[in-house]
C-alpha positions in Angstrom: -16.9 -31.6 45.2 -19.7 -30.1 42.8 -18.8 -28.9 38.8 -19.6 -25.3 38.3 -21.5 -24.4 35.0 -20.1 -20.8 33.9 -20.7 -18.5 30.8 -18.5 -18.1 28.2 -17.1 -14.8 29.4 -15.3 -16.6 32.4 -12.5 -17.5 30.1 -11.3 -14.0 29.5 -12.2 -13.5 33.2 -9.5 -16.6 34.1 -7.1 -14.9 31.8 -7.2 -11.2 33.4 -6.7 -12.9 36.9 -4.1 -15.2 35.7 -2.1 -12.2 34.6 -2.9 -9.9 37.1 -2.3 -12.7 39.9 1.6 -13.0 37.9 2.3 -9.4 38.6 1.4 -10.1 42.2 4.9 -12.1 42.3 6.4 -12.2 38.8 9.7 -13.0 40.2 8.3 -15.8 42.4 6.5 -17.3 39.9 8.7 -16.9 37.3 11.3 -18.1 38.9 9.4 -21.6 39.9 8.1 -21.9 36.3 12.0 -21.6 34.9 12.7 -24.2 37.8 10.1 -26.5 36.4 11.2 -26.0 33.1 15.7 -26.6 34.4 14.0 -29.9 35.9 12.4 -31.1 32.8 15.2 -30.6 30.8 18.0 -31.9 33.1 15.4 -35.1 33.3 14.9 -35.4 29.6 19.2 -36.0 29.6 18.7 -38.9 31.4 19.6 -41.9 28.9 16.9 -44.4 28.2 14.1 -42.9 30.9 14.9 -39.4 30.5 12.2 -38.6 28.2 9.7 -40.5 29.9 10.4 -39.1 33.2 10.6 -35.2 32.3 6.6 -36.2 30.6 5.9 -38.2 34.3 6.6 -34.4 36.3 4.0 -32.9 34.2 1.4 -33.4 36.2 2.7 -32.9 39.8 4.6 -29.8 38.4 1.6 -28.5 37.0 -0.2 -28.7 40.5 2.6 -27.3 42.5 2.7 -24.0 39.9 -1.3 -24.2 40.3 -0.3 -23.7 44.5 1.9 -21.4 44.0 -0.4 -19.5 42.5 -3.2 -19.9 45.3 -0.1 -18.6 47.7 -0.1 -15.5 45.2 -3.7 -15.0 45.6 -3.2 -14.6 49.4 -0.4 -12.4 49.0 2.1 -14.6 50.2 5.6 -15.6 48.5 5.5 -18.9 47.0 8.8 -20.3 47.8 10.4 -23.3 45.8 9.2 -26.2 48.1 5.8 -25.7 46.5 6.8 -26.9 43.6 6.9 -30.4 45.1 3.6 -29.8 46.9 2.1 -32.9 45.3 4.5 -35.2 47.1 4.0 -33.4 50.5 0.4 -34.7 51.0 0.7 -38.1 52.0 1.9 -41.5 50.1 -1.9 -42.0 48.6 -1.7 -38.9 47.0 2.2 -38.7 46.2 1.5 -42.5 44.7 -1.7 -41.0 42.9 0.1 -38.3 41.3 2.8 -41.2 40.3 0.1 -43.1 38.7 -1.0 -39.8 37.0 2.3 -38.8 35.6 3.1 -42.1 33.8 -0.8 -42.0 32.0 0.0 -38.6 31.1 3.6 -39.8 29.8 2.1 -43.0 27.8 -0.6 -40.6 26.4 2.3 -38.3 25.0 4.7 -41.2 23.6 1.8 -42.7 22.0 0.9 -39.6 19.8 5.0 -39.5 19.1 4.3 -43.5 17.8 1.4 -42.6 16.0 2.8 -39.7 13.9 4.8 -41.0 11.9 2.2 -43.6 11.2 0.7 -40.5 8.7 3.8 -38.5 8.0 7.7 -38.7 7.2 9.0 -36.7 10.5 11.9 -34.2 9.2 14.6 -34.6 11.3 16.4 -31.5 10.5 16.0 -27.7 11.8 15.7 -26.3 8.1 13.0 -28.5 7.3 10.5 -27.1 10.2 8.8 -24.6 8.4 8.1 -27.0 5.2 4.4 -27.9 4.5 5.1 -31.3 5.6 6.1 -30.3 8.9 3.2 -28.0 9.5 0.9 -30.9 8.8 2.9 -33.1 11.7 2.2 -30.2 13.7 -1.3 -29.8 13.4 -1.6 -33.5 13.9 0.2 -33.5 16.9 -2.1 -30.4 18.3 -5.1 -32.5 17.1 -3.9 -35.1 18.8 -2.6 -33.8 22.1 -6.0 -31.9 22.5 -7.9 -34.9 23.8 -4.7 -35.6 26.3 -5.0 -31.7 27.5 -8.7 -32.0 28.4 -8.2 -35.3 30.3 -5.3 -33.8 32.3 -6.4 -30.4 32.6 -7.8 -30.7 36.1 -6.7 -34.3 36.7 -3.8 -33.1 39.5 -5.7 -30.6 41.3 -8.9 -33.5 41.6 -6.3 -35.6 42.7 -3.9 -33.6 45.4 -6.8 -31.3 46.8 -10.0 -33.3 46.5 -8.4 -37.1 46.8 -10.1 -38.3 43.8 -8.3 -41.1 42.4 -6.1 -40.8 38.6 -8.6 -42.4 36.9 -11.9 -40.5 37.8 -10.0 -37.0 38.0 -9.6 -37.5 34.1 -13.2 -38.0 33.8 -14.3 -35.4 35.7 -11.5 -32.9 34.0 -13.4 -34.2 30.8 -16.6 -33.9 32.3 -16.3 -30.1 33.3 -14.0 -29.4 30.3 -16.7 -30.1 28.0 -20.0 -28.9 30.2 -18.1 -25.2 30.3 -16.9 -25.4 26.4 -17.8 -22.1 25.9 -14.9 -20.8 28.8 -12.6 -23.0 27.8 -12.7 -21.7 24.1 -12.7 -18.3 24.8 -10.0 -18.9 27.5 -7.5 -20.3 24.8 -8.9 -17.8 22.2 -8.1 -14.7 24.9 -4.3 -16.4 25.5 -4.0 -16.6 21.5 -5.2 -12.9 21.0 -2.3 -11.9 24.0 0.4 -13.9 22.0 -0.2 -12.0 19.3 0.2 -8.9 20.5 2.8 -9.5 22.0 4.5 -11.4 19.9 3.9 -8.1 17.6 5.6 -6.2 20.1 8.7 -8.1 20.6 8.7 -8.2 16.5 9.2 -4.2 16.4 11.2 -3.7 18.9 13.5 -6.4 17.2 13.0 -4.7 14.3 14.0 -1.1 15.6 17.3 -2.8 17.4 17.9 -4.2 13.7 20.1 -7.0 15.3 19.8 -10.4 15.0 21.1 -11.5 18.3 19.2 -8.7 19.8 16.3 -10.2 18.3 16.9 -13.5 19.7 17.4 -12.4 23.3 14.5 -10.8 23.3 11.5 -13.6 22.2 13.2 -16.2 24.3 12.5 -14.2 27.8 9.3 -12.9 26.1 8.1 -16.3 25.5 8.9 -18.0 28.9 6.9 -15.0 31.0 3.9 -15.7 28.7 4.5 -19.4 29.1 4.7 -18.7 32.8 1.4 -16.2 33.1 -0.3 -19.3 31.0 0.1 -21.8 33.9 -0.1 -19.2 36.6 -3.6 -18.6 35.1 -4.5 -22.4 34.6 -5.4 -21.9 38.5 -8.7 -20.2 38.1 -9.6 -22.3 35.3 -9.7 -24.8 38.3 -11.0 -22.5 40.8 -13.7 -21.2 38.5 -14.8 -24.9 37.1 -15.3 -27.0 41.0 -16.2 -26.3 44.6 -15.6 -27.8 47.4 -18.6 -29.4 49.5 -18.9 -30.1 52.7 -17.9 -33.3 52.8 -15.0 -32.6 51.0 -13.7 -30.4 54.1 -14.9 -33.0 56.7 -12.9 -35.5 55.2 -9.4 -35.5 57.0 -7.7 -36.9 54.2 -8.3 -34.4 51.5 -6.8 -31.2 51.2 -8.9 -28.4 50.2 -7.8 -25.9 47.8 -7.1 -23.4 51.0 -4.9 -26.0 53.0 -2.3 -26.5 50.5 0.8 -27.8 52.8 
């Protein structure tokens, strides 16, 4: 495995091919993005573990959407099984990607402990918008950022390049930082789309001049761009590592071409 230095203007390059790669199969990938998304929430309902277990699938989702993808790329149909691709590789990895969702699920329940350490959390819906609760937000955003670099690439290390949970956050860290310059531009490139098309979805509301019109329109508008996101998190991967030689000669790891 070897980390790839690229410029800056790779990010908006991972962005274009993220979208472009959705159109490929929007209803394919779609589709196993609103899966993920059923699965999460049927797993938050869960009394006691719910919420713990919906934050533990992160990871292994986030690697079977990242597959998907790569079957996109080849012009294949991703079909649902792919979604559970990390658990199709063996017990190592499967037990890996285990260990890997519950450090990404104590990462995220300790910056839900540690918020209300510096703020009075609102608990209603009319209270979202206040001051106070645009300040929880930004310090959950500030916090969750470290999380998001450690677990960026940390699935993919782990499932296609056997590295174990612990170094695959490193080296997520590692590469996140040596290619700052992508990474920036990458999120700056997805804000810049939200925007427009969050502009839009704001005049056609505005021209229906109906509430519930209104409403039925951002929801599917912001799941497709939720879905092109992660569909475009796979060249971030693709763009940032290779694989070396010894990486293919070793029989236990799955390259990024031999997804199962």
């Amino acid at each position: 495995m070897k980390l790839n230095i690229v410029p800056a203007r790779t990010g908006i390059t991972w962005v274009k091919r993220g979208i472009q790669t959705f159109f490929k199969q929007p209803l394919a990938l779609a589709g196993l993005f609103f899966m993920y998304m059923a699965a999460a929430t049927l797993a938050s309902l869960i009394p006691v573990i719910g919420v713990v277990l919906a934050l533990a699938i992160v990871p292994a989702a986030t690697l079977g959407l990242m597959a998907a993808t790569q079957e996109a790329t080849k012009g294949k149909f991703p079909m649902p099984a792919i979604l559970v691709s990390a658990f199709r590789a063996g017990k190592q990895r499967a037990r890996a990607m285990m260990v890997l969702g519950f450090l990404y699920a104590a990462a995220c329940l300790v910056i839900v402990s540690v918020v209300p350490l510096f703020f009075d959390v609102p608990a209603s819906r009319e209270s979202a918008l206040t001051p106070e609760m645009q300040g929880v937000m930004l310090l959950v955003m500030v916090l969750y950022l470290p999380v998001s670099i450690l677990f960026w690439h940390a699935p993919a290390l782990v499932h296609w390049h056997g590295v174990t949970p612990i170094k695959s956050l490193f080296f997520s860290a590692v590469v996140c930082f040596r290619n700052a310059g992508a990474y920036a531009l990458f999120g700056l490139t997805w804000m810049a789309v939200l925007i427009v098309v969050g502009l839009v979805v704001s005049m056609l509301a505005g021209l229906l001049a109906s509430p519930e019109a209104a409403a039925a329109l951002v929801m599917p508008a912001a799941l497709l761009m939720a879905a092109m996101f992660s569909t475009s998190i796979y060249f971030t991967f693709e763009g940032s590592f290779d694989a070396t030689p010894a990486d293919s000669a070793d029989g236990n790891v799955i390259s990024p071409g031999d997804t199962p």
